[in-house]
C-alpha positions as CSV (number, residue, x, y, z in Angstrom):
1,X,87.6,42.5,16.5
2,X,85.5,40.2,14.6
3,X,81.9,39.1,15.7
4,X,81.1,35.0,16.0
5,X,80.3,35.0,12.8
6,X,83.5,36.5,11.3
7,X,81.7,39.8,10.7
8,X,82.8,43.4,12.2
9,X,80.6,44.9,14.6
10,X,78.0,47.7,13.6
11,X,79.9,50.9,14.1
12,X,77.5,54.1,14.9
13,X,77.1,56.7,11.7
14,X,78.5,59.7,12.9
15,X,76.2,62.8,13.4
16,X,75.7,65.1,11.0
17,X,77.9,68.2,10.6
18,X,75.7,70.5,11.3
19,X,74.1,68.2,13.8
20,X,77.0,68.2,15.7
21,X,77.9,71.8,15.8
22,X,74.4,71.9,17.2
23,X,75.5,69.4,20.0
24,X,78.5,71.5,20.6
25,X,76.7,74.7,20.9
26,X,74.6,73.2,23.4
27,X,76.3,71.5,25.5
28,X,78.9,74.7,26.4
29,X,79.6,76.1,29.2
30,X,79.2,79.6,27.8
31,X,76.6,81.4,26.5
32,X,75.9,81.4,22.5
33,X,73.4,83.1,20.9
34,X,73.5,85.0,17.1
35,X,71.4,88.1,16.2
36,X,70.9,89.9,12.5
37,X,72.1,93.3,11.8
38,X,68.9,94.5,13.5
39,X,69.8,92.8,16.7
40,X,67.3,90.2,17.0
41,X,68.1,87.4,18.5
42,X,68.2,84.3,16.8
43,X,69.5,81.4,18.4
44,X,69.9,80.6,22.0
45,X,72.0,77.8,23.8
46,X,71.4,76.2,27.5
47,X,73.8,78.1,29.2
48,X,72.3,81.4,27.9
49,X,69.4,80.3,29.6
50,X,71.1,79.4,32.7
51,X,73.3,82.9,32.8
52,X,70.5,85.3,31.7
53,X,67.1,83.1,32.7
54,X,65.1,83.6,29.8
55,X,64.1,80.3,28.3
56,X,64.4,80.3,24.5
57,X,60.8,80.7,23.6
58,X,60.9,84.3,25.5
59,X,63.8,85.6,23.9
60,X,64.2,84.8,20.4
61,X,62.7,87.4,18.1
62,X,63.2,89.8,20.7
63,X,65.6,92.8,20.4
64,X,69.2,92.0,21.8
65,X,68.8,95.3,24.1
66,X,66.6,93.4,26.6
67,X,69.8,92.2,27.9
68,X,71.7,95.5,27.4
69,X,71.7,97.9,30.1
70,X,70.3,101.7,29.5
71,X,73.2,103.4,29.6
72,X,75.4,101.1,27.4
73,X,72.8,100.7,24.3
74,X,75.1,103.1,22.2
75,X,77.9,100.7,23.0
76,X,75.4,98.0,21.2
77,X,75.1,100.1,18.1
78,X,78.9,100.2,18.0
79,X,79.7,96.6,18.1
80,X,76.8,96.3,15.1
81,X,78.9,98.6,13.3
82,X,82.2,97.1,13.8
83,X,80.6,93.9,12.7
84,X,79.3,95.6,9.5
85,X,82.5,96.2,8.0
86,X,83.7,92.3,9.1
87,X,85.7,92.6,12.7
88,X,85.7,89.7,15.0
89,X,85.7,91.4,18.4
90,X,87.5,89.2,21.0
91,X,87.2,89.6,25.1
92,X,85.1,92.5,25.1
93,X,84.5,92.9,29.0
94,X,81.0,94.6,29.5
95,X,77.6,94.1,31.2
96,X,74.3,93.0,30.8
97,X,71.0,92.5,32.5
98,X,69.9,89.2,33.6
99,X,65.8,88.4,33.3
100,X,65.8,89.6,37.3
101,X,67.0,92.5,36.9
102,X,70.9,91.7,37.6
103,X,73.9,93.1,36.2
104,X,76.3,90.4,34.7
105,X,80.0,91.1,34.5
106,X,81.0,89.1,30.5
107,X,83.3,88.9,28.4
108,X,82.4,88.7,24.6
109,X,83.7,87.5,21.4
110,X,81.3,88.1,18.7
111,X,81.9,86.6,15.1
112,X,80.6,88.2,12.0
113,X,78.0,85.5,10.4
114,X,78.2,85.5,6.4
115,X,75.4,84.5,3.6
116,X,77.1,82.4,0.5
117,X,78.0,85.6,-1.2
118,X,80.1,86.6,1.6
119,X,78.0,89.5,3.0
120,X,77.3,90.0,7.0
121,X,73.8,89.1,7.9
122,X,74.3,88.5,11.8
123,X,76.9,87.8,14.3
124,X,77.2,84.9,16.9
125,X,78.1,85.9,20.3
126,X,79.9,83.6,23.0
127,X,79.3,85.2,26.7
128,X,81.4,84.1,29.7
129,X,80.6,85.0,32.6
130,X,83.9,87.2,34.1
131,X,82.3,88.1,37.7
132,X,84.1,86.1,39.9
133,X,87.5,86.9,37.9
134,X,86.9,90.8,38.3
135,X,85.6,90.7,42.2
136,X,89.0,89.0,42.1
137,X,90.4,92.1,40.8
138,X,88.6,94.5,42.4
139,X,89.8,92.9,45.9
140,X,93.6,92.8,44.7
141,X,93.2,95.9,43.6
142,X,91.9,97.4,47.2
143,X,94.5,95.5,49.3
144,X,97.0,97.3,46.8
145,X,95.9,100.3,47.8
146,X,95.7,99.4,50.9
147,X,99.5,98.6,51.1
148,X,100.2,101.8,49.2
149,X,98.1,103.9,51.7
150,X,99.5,102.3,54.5
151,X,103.2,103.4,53.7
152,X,102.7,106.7,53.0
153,X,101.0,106.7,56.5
154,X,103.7,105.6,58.3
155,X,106.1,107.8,56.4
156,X,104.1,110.6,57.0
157,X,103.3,109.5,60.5
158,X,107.1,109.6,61.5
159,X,107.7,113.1,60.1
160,X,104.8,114.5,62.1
161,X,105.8,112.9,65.7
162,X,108.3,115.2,66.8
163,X,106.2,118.5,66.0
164,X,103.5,117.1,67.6
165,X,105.6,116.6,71.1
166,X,107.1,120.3,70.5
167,X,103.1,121.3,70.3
168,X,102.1,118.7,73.6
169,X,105.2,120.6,75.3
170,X,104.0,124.2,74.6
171,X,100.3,123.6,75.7
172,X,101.7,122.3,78.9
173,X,103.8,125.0,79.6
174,X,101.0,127.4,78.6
175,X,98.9,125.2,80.9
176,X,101.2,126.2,83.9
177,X,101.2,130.3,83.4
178,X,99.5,131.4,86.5
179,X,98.4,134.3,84.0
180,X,96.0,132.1,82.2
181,X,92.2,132.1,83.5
182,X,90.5,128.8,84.3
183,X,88.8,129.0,81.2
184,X,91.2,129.2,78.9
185,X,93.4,126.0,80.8
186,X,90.0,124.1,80.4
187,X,90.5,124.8,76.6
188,X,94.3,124.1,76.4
189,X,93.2,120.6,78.3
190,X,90.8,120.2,75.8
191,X,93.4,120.9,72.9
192,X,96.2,118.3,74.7
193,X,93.9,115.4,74.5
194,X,93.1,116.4,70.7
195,X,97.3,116.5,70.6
196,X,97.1,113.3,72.3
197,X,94.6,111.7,70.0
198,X,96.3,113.1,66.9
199,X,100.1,111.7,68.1
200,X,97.8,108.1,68.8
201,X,96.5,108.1,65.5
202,X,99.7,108.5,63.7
203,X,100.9,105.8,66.0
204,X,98.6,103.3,65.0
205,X,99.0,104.0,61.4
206,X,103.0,103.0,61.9
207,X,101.3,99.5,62.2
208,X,99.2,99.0,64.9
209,X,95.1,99.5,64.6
210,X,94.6,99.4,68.7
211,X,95.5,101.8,71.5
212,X,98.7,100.2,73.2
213,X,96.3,101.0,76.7
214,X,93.7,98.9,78.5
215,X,89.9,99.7,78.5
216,X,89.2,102.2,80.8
217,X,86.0,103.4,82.8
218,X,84.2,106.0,80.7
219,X,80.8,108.4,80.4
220,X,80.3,108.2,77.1
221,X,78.1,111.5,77.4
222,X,81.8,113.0,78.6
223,X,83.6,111.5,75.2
224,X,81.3,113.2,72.8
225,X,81.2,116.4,74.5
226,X,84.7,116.7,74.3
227,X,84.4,116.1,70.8
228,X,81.9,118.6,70.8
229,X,83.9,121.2,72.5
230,X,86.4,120.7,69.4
231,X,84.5,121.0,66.6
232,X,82.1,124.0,68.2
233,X,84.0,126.6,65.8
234,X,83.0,124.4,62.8
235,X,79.6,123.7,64.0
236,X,78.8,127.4,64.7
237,X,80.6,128.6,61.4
238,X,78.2,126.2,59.5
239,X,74.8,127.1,61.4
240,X,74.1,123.6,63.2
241,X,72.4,123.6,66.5
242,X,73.2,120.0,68.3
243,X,70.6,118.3,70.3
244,X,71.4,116.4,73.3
245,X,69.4,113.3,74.6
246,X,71.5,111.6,77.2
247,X,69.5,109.2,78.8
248,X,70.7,107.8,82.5
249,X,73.5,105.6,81.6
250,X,76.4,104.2,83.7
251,X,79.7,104.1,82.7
252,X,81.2,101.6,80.3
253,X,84.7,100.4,80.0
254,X,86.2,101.6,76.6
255,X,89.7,102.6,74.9
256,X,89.0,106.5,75.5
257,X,90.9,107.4,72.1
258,X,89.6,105.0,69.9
259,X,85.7,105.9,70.6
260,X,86.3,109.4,70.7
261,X,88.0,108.9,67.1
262,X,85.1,107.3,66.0
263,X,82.5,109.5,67.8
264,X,84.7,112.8,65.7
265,X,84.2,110.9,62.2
266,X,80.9,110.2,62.5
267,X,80.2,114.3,63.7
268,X,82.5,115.3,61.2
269,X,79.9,113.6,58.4
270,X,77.2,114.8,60.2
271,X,78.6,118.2,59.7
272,X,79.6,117.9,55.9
273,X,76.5,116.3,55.2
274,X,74.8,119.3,55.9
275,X,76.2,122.2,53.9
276,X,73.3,124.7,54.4
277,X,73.2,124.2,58.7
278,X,70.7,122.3,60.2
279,X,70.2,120.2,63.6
280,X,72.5,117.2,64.8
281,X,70.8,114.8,67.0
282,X,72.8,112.7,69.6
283,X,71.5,110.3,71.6
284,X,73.3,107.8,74.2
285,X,70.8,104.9,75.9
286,X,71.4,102.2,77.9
287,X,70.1,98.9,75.6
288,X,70.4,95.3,76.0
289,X,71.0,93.9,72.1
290,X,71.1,89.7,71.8
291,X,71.2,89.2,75.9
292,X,74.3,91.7,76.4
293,X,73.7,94.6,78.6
294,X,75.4,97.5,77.0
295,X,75.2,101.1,75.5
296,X,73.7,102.8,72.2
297,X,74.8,106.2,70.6
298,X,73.2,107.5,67.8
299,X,74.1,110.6,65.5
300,X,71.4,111.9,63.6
301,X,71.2,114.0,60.6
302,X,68.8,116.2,58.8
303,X,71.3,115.8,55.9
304,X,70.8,115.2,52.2
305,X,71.4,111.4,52.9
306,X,73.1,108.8,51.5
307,X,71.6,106.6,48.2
308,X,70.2,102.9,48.4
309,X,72.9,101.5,46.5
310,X,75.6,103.1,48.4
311,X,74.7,102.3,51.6
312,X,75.5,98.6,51.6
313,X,79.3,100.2,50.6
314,X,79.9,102.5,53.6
315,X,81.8,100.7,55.2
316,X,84.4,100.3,52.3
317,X,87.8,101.3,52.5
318,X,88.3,104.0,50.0
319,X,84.3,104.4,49.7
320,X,83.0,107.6,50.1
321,X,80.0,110.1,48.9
322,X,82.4,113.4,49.3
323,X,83.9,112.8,45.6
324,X,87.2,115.3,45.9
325,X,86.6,115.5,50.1
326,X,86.7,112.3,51.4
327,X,89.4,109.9,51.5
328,X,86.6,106.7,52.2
329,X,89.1,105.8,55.5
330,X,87.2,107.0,58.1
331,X,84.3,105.0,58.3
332,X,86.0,101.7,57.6
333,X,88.6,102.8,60.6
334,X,85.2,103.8,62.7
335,X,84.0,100.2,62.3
336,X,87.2,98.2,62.8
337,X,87.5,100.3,66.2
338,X,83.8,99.8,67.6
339,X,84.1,95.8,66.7
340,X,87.4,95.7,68.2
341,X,85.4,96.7,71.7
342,X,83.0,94.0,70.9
343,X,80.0,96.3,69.3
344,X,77.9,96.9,66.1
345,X,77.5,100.2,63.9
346,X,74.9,100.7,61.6
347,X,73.4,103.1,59.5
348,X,70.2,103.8,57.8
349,X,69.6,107.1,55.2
350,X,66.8,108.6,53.8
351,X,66.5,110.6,50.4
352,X,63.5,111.6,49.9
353,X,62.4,115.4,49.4
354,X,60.4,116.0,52.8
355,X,62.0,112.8,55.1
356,X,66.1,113.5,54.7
357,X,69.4,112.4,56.9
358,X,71.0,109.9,58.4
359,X,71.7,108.2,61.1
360,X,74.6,106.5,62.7
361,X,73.9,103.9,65.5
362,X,76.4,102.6,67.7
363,X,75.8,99.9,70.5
364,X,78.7,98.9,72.7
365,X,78.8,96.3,75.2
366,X,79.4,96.5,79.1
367,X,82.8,95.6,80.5
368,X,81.8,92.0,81.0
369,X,81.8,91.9,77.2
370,X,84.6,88.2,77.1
371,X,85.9,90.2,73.5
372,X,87.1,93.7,75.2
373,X,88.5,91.7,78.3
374,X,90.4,88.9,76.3
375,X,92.2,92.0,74.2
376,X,92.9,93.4,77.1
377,X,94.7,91.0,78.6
378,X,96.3,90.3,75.1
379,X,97.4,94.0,75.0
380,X,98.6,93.6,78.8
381,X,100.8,90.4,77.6
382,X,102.0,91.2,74.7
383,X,102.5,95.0,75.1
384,X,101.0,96.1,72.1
385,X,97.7,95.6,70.2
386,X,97.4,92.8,66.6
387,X,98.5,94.7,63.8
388,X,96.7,95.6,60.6
């Protein structure tokens, strides 16, 4: 189009070339920066500054191992020599440290940069940030394994049912032999509710998580001195002495198998955690947490204990600080079970060389707890708990 005076309109000169690669480096989303063969930095774009949070003037001329972590620098000295002999690495996943402190999940495609004579002087580096991508992973990964886990379960669960009503069978007719003491029928009593608790735990892994029974009036003080009873071989094999605080407390309305599963994981830790003996603390109080009336049991450990950074992953599924011992199960099922009655469990650890252990604390509310009653009548209705 033509101006009034029969003249075309101004058009803007167009920027530089190297201007606008400039423009272009800026303005991306990902972080760019180049280094020389020594690994000093260079250059340093806007969204390096928003990813890493050092502004330009604190970063360039400094080494590019600021942002490496210590135990991947040899992976730096690598890439240097890959880019040496002229590779262009593409997607290299890999971390580095932010100016806080935090780890950054990237992937990185790093360029050789040539002089005019064609030799490598530097490299440019584009950084995108992968985190949310591999958390993606990581969780498709665990409900993977979580699917695979929970077949073999139920397969494994079905081929064990029938022995385990041969073995309920036997201990009742052992139960009835007017030649056995009192004693030992208090043992074999003990042994059919382990039985029982075994055959309800291979029920629940055919695809329910609940027992198929209402809440039920129960000492709590009774429930884990049952589970002592069972694991006293174990506990006097390994040279631990248990301590026993239980505090007045009235009775509290609870699925008996489920809290006395997770009241035997929780001593089975205790016990593993302590390979050279030592003492077991147990405590049971009545507390009132957030306005609800209710009771708290603790297990206490003189243990090794567990690290900082592992303790906010406890309650993982498939997390666990046995290496080759532990299948990482039982604490995740321990919490699902104690929030499915409307409580909390917690844990705090110490490390350190004089003050050691762990504790486990439990807190379970009262039977007016609206939670426990409404999946109770839910299991009354429906005639079997929610599924996994």
């Amino acid at each position: 189009m033509n101006s009034p005076n029969g003249s075309r309109p101004p058009v803007a000169s167009p920027l530089p070339t190297q201007a606008l690669l400039a423009s272009i480096v800026e303005s991306s989303d990902d972080a760019i920066l180049s280094k020389n063969l020594d690994g000093i930095i260079t250059s340093w774009n806007a969204a390096a500054t928003r990813i890493f949070g050092y502004q330009p003037e604190e970063i360039i001329g400094s080494s590019i191992l600021r942002l490496v972590p210590e135990e991947l620098v040899g992976e730096e000295a690598d890439l240097i020599a890959r880019l040496r002999s002229g590779q262009r690495i593409e997607h290299y996943e890999t971390t580095r440290l932010s100016k806080s402190g935090k780890r950054i999940e990237l992937s990185l495609t790093i360029s050789p940069i040539c002089d005019a004579d064609g030799r490598v002087v530097g490299a440019s580096k584009i950084a995108r940030e992968i985190g949310s991508r591999k958390e993606m992973e990581r969780l498709l990964l665990q409900t993977e394994r979580l699917v695979i886990a929970g077949r073999m379960a139920a397969t494994i669960a079905h081929e064990i049912n029938n022995p385990l009503e041969s073995i309920m069978n036997l201990i009742y007719l052992a139960r009835l032999d007017p030649s056995v003491s009192a004693t030992v029928r208090a043992h074999l009593a003990v042994a059919e509710q382990e039985i029982e608790r075994v055959s309800l735990i291979s029920r629940q892994t055919l695809g329910y998580f609940r027992e198929s029974t209402k809440a039920a009036s129960e000492h709590l003080s009774k429930l884990v001195d049952d589970v002592l009873t069972v694991y006293r071989s174990k506990l006097v094999h390994g040279r631990i002495a248990v301590r026993r605080n239980y505090y007045p407390a009235q009775p509290i309305a609870v699925r008996r198998g489920e809290i006395s599963q997770v009241f035997a994981n929780l001593l089975a830790n205790a016990i593993d955690a302590m390979p050279d003996g030592g003492e077991i603390a147990i405590e049971i109080n009545s507390v009132t947490v957030s306005g609800r009336a209710g009771l708290r049991v603790e297990f206490m450990d003189r243990g090794t204990g567990i690290a900082e950074d592992q303790i906010a992953k406890i309650f993982e599924p498939f997390f666990t600080t046995k290496e080759q011992r532990g299948t990482g199960i039982g604490l995740w099922i321990s919490r699902q079970l104690v929030e499915s009655h409307g409580g909390t469990i917690t844990v705090t650890s110490n490390t350190g060389p004089e003050d050691h252990g762990t504790c486990f604390s439990i807190f379970l509310p009262d039977s007016t707890d609206s939670q426990l009653e409404l999946s109770d009548a839910r299991i009354e209705r429906d005639g079997h708990a929610s599924p996994l």
